[in-house]
N, C-alpha and C positions, 0 to 999 in steps of 0.2 A: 786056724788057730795061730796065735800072737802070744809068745813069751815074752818079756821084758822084766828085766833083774835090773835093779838100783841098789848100789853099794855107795856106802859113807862115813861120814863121823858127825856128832853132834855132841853139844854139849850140855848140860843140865845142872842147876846150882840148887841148893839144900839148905836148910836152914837148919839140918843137924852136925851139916860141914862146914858152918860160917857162911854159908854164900860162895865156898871154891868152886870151880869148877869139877866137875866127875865125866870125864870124858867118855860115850859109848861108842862104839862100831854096830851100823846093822849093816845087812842084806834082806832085800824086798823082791820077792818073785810075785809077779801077778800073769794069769795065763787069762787071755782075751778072744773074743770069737765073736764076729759078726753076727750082729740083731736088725734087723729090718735096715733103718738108715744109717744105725749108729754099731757102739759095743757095749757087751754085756761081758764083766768080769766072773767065769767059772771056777778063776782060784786064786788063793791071799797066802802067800806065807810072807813070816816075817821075823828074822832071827835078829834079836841083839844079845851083845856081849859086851862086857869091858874092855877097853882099850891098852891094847902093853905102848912102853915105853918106846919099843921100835915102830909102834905103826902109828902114834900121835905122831912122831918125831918125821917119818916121812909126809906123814896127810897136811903138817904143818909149812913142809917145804912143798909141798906143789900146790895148796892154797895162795900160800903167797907169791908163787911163781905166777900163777895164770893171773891176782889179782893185784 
């Protein structure tokens, strides 16, 4: 078995906010397990939440660092 966790930010815009942006944070766990040649996924979580002001503010500095 094969856990794999993806943590990030994204963004999503609204037309009852003008088109701002509303910034979320997830976390994505999927747990994996060998199927014949390939993998079969035995489990999906997947948390979001709204973004504070300190974790847009650092996700903004190391997006633009790497990129």
């Amino acid at each position: 078995m094969v856990q794999i966790v993806l943590n990030g930010v994204f963004a999503e815009d609204f037309k009852e906010t003008n088109n701002r942006h509303i910034y979320r944070s997830f976390c994505r766990t999927f747990c994996i397990v060998p199927v014949g040649g390939g993998w079969s996924i035995i489990n999906d979580m997947c948390f979001i939440t709204t973004v504070t002001d300190e974790l847009l503010l650092v996700s903004e500095f190391v997006f633009c660092f790497i990129f």
